[in-house]
Phi, psi and omega in degrees: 000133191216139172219196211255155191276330169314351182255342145341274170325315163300331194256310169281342161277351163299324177290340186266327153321294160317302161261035170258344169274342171260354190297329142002298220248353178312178195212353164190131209326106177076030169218136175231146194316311195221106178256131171260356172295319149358293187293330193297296172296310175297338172297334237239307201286287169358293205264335186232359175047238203308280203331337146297333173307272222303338178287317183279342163280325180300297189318328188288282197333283191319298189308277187341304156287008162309291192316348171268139189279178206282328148328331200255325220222009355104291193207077183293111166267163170321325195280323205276312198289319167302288204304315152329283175327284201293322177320297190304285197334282222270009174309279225298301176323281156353280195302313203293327189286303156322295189302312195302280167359255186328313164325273201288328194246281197262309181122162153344106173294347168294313187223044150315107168265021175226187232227316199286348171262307180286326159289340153303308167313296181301338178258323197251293180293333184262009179240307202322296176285026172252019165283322202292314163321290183317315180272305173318340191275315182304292188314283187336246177000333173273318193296314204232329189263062207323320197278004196261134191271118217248334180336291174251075153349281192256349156263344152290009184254347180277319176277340133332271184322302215299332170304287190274080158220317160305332166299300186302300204280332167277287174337319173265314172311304200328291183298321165325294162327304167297310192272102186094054180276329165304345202266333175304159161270198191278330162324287213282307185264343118354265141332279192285359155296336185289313167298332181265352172276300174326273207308335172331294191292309153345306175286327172269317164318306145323279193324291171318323198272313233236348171294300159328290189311316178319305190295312192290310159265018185268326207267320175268009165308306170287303198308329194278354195288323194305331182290310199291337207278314160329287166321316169305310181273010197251337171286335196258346184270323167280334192309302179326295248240339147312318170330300216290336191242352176276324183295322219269284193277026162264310194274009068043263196301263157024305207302297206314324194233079195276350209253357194301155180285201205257325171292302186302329159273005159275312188284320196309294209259054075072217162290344183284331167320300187299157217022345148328117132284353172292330188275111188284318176175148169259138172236169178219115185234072169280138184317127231199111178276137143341339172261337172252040173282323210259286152003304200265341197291330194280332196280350173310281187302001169272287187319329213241006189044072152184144152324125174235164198189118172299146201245145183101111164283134165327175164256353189214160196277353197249353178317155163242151202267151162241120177254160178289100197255300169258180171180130184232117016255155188269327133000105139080010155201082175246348199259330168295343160295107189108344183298115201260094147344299172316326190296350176276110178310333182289305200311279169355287197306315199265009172268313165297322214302308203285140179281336198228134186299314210275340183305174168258135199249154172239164184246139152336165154324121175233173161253155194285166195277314196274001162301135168272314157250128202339143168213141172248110158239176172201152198269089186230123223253126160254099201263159191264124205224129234266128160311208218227325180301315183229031149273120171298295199320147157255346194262125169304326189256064164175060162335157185258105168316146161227350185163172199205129192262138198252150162220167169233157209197109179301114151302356188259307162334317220240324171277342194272322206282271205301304188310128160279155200289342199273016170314305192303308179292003202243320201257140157261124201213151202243115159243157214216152134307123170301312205314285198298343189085335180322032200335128193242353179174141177170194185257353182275346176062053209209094181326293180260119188327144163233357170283330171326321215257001170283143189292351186258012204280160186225106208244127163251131165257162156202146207272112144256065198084032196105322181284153164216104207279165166174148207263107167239144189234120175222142195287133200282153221251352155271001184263337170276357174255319157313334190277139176219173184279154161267044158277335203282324178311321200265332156310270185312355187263299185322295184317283164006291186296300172293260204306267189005290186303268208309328139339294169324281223283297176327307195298284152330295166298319195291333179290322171315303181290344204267307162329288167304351174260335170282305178301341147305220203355323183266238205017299195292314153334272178320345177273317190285341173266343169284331168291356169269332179259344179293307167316307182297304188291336176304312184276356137279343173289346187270317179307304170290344186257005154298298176325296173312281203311319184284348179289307200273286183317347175286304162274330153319301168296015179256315204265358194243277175338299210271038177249322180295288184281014180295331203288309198258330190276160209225011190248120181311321167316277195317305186303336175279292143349295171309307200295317202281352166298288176346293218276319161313298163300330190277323181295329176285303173334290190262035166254007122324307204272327179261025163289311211262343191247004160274332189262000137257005137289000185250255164007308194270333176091036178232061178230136211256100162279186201234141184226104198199139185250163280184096170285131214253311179327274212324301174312327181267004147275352167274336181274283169010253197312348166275328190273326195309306185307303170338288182318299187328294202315300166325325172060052161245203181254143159235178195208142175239139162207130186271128186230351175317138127334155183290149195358072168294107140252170191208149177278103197175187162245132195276322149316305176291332151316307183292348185272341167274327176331297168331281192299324179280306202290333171301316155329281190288331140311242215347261205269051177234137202212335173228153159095250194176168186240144183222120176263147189219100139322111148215172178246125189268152153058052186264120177307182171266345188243131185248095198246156171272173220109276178316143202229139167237182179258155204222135197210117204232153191186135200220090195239109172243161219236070133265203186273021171052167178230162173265204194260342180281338195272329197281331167319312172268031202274313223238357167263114204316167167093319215265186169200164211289341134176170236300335192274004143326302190318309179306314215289344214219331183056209183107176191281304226035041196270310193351313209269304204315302195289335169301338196261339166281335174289299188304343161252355164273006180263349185085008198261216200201147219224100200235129173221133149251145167203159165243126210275115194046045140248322159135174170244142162251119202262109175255045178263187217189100173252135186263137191229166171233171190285134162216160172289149173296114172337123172274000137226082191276135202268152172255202201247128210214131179337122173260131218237059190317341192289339183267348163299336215281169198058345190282137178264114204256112209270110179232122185265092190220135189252001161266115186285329188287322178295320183293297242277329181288310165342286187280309181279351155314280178319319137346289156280013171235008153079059163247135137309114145238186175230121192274119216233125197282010195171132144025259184322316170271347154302325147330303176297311213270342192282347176283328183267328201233164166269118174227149180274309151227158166243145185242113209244108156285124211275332197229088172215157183283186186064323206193108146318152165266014125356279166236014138302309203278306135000322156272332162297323164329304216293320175285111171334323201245054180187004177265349173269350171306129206272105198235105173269132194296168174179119186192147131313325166294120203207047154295150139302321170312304179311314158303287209281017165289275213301006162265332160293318190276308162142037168294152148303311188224203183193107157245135170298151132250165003281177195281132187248140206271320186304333189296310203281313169287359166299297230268000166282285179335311192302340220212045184157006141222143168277158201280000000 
């Protein structure tokens, strides 16, 4: 499938469009419920493969830093350039992974032709490899993107995958579907209007469903932040109002004991200290008149062993100072001793400020005198106020300060106290002077509110001793996107399931209409050529079996005739002369019958070659001495030329070789009438060590100046039934089986089978068969006087159930001066070889009552009958057939009809000894 690079082009900005238009529908930063880039990329990979990969990574990359503000991207760091990449990596791996599927494996999801291809496609590409996008994404984003919630792992690698697996599985039929859709007929587009109407719907279904869900946890996301917000004011509003009572009871203690010494106000406050951590530190600040500063300094430099010197001027000449007289801890606010409070104007101010004596005053955010580094605290002042034993005053509704018990107090502390840890993830949150605006502590790292201008903000004041604080807050925008119902897992398992299935089932039936409109048009294909091959094999089977009759009627009327006038003669001569035409014709019949039961037997697979070795010498003077005469008789040349090592044997079947030698060289005298036949030998590609084992190319070639074919004839040369032409069959006779069963024997050998030829000038017959090299059998008999006078007297058991065959036996046997004895069926061959004495038997294998099969089987069973030598006699001449009678426990295998050298071998073999 190829399409034009504008459509290229198309496919890659589609990928970066789409996904910038669904990112609407995320669900957590860079997941989206249903990504069609996805679907984009594996179609992209599909139609132009490599040439796409680098389109589906730049297009991955690009979206990928879109997504980042301009700030981010501003100031690209290593961690944003990793996390962008390995995305793209597991984008671009995904699509090369998918598109391979499909490529190599299953195929086009439009014109799948099995049920097991199309679930495959929907299971393995449109769900299995979108695992792969996913754990790369997840993993990136956790790794490298600080702002990204991380919390829930593996269901956010589950809404990933579950994205693009929806992508894929809608998304590629859709773009499939689409491409070359004009080009089709009106059936085929149809069809794919359909698929592309289906995945439409598919699609907007989704999107709606997973829009609706969003809104639907977006909205109880905020209800829960509005629950938490409640928790938030009601923890900082005790932290305040615990601040407040831990002072209250340092001032307290103070009124009662205003003279206590510097161990009783470590120890009193203390315990007010221990667990608090807000609290930075408690003072005892009494209030000190200008005539008695030289009084309290010296009782200071007492208390304290050392020079002390009030630090702090009055702001007025008659102020009275309030000084640091204790303080705990004292560690690390040793420069705060002494320190006149009054001199600070804001501290002052917030010292006056309350219209009612008795409240408690805070000071602003401030920074501490004895901080080395900014801490936002404040400062909150509790007054002491003089019993009735040691009030200067008379007027009762104005009580007398004598001094103010102080704490200083961490807001970072204090938020840590009120606040529980999981706010901060759920909130981005400011706390501020209302006045000043100031922001003094949060989570934003931000001098000046940044929170104001959000549509989600969420605001607490709170009054402290004068001060007046607020908190504003807005809910962090992953917690408001992370949070789901637990339905949402079960949403996307749902969706998944609903598209999966109807794809499938789509995909199905249009493969289904497609199989079926291919099987009409091929059925229909298939008819018109099988009635053309039908016509054509009639008119040759009819041309050969014209052929046949006359081939087969030919030496049958020779074997009929001279049988006839064998009858009336009466001169031995004339009668010797009839019988050996008689024996000429039955020999041309039957190497006619076994032209036709060899080539159906090929035709059927069921011919066995043989692996048994062979002199190669021997076989080609055995063909010599078939041919030599011929030719002569012909008055051509014929020529063997041997190129073979000296006692080559090879490993093969040595009949069916001689039998294509055989069938080409007879060829070629038949239709050489001048010049010569030339047989040729060699070994191709011959090692230099020629060992056994080894394979060689065995290369035989048969070349003569007859009358050659022309190139229409050499086409059908090698096809049964035909011959190069029909008007040959007279002029020439044959089969036309010959060459077909040589070229076929010759690929069941593993080789190849060649012809050139020129019209009267002549042809050359060429095949190459691979054999392998072997040692000569070590007992191989050599040629030795046959001597028949030692058959005589031996009794020979013949089971045969054809009187023309006993009777051709029996006089075989007969002339070699052997008894026999004759039995019609099995069953009396069992009786008679169990009751009587035989030297051997001869066994027809296909007889009634009792095969011979299992005659011979029985016989086997008698102990003093298992070395008897039971020779086979069949027609049958299958290899299947040999190895029955090798099961059953024959000895040997003669063919019919009975050749008399054959029969007197396998005796001499099996009744004399060597």
């Amino acid at each position: 499938m190829t399409l034009s690079w504008r459509w290229f082009v198309v496919a890659f900005i589609s990928y970066f469009v789409s996904g910038s238009l669904l990112s609407s529908l995320s669900t957590q930063s860079q997941i989206v419920p249903i990504w069609l880039p996805a679907g984009i990329a594996l179609v992209g990979c599909y139609i132009w493969w490599w040439r796409f990969f680098p389109a589906v990574f730049i297009a991955s990359l690009f979206f990928n830093l879109s997504t980042h503000n301009i700030q981010e991207l501003a100031q690209v760091s290593q961690a944003l350039l990793a996390e962008v990449t390995l995305i793209a990596l597991g984008a671009t791996l995904q699509a090369i992974i998918g598109s391979a599927c499909l490529k190599y494996w299953f195929g086009n999801p439009l014109v799948l032709k099995s049920e097991k291809e199309i679930l495959g496609f929907v299971v393995i590409v449109g769900v299995l490899v979108n695992l792969i996008a996913a754990n790369f994404g997840v993993f990136a984003l956790s790794q490298f993107n600080p702002s990204y919630n991380t919390d829930n792992y593996w269901q956010n690698m589950l809404v990933w995958w579950m994205g693009d697996s929806l992508g894929v599985v809608v998304g590629a039929p859709f773009i499939l579907a689409l491409v070359g859709f004009n080009g089709f007929d009106l059936q085929t587009r149809k069809s794919r209007l359909l698929i592309i109407s289906i995945s439409s719907l598919l699609f907007i279904m989704v999107s709606l469903s997973t829009l609706f869900f969003a809104k639907y946890s977006y909205n109880n996301a905020l209800a829960l932040a509005k629950r938490e917000l409640q928790v938030i004011d009601n923890g900082l509003r005790g932290e305040i109002s615990n601040n407040q009572s831990q002072l209250q009871l340092l001032s307290r203690f103070l009124q009662t004991n205003p003279e206590l010494s510097r161990e009783e106000f470590a120890a009193f406050s203390s315990e007010l200290i221990s667990g608090q951590s807000a609290i930075k530190a408690l003072y005892w600040n009494p209030v000190i008149n200008q005539q008695d500063i030289g009084n309290f300094v010296a009782k200071l430099q007492t208390i304290y062993q050392q020079p002390i010197i009030i630090n702090g001027n009055s702001l007025s000449e008659n102020d009275p100072m309030v000084v640091v007289k204790y303080i705990n801890p004292e560690q690390g606010n040793e420069n705060a001793i002494g320190f006149n409070v009054f001199s600070n104007p804001e501290r002052r101010a917030a010292l006056e400020k309350p219209l009612n004596p008795y409240f408690l005053r805070a000071t602003p955010i401030i920074q501490l005198v004895q901080s080395n580094v900014a801490e936002a605290a404040y400062l909150l002042f509790a007054p002491v106020y003089a019993t009735e034993q040691n009030s200067d005053s008379s007027d009762i509704n104005k009580p007398q300060v004598i001094g103010y018990a102080t704490g200083v107090f961490l807001v970072d502390q204090m938020l840590t106290q009120a606040l529980r840890t999981a706010v901060s993830d759920i909130f981005w949150y400011e706390l501020q002077d209302k006045n000043t605006q100031q922001v003094f502590a949060g989570n934003t790292q931000a001098g000046q509110s940044q929170l104001n201008n959000d549509v989600n903000l969420m605001t607490l004041t709170f009054d402290l001793s004068g001060q007046h604080w607020q908190m504003e807050l807005v809910p962090k925008r992953p917690f408001l996107i992370h949070y789901q119902s637990d339905l949402s897992t079960l949403l996307y398992i749902f969706q998944i399931l609903i598209v999966a299935f109807s794809i499938a089932f789509i995909l199905l039936m249009n493969n289904r209409q497609m199989v079926l409109n291919h099987l009409v048009n091929e059925r229909t294909n298939d008819l018109v050529l099988a009635t053309q091959e039908a016509k054509k094999s009639n008119l040759a089977k009819g041309q050969f079996l014209a052929n046949m009759s006359h081939e087969l009627r030919t030496p049958l009327n020779a074997v009929l005739g001279f049988s006839q006038l064998a009858k009336k003669a009466n001169d031995i001569t004339i009668l010797r002369s009839y019988l050996d035409k008689i024996a000429s014709a039955s020999t041309t019949l039957l190497a006619l019958i076994n032209d036709i039961l060899d080539f159906s037997k090929i035709e059927s697979e069921k011919l066995i070659l043989e692996q048994t070795p062979f002199d190669m010498d021997f076989l080609l003077k055995k063909i010599n001495s078939l041919f030599e005469s011929s030719a002569k008789h012909k008055h051509i040349e014929w020529q063997v030329t041997n190129h073979l090592p000296a006692n080559l044997w090879l490993l093969g079947d040595p009949l069916r070789l001689e039998q294509i030698i055989t069938n080409i060289c007879s060829n070629a005298i038949k239709f050489t009438h001048q010049g010569k036949v030339i047989l040729s030998v060699n070994l191709l590609n011959m090692p230099k060590e020629l060992n056994n084992g080894t394979f060689v190319t065995l290369q035989i070639s048969v070349k003569d100046s007859g009358i050659g074919m022309n190139e229409e004839q050499l086409q059908n040369l090698f096809s049964a039934f035909t011959q190069a032409d029909s008007s040959t069959t007279r002029k020439f006779g044959g089969t036309g089986l010959g060459l077909s069963i040589s070229k076929k024997l010759c690929e069941l050998m593993r080789g190849s089978c060649t012809v050139e030829s020129q019209v009267n000038v002549g042809s050359v017959f060429t095949f190459q068969v691979p054999l392998q090299r072997c040692s000569a059998p070590k007992a191989f008999p050599l040629p030795t006087q046959i001597d028949l006078s030692e058959l005589a007297g031996k009794h020979i058991l013949v089971a045969e159930d054809n009187e023309i065959n006993q009777l051709v036996v029996t006089e075989m046997l007969r002339s070699l001066a052997i008894e026999t004895v004759i039995v019609e069926n099995g069953l009396l061959a069992v009786e008679a070889a169990t009751t009587q004495h035989f030297d051997l038997v001869l066994m027809d294998c296909q007889m009634p009552v009792l095969d011979g099969y299992e005659a011979t089987k029985r016989i086997r069973r008698f102990v003093h009958l298992q070395q008897l030598p039971i020779i086979a006699l069949t027609a049958d001449v299958t290899q299947e057939s040999k190895d029955n009678a090798k099961t059953a426990g024959l000895n040997a295998h003669l063919s019919k009809p009975i050749s008399f050298e054959e029969l007197t071998t396998c005796l001499l073999k099996f009744l004399v000894k060597a």
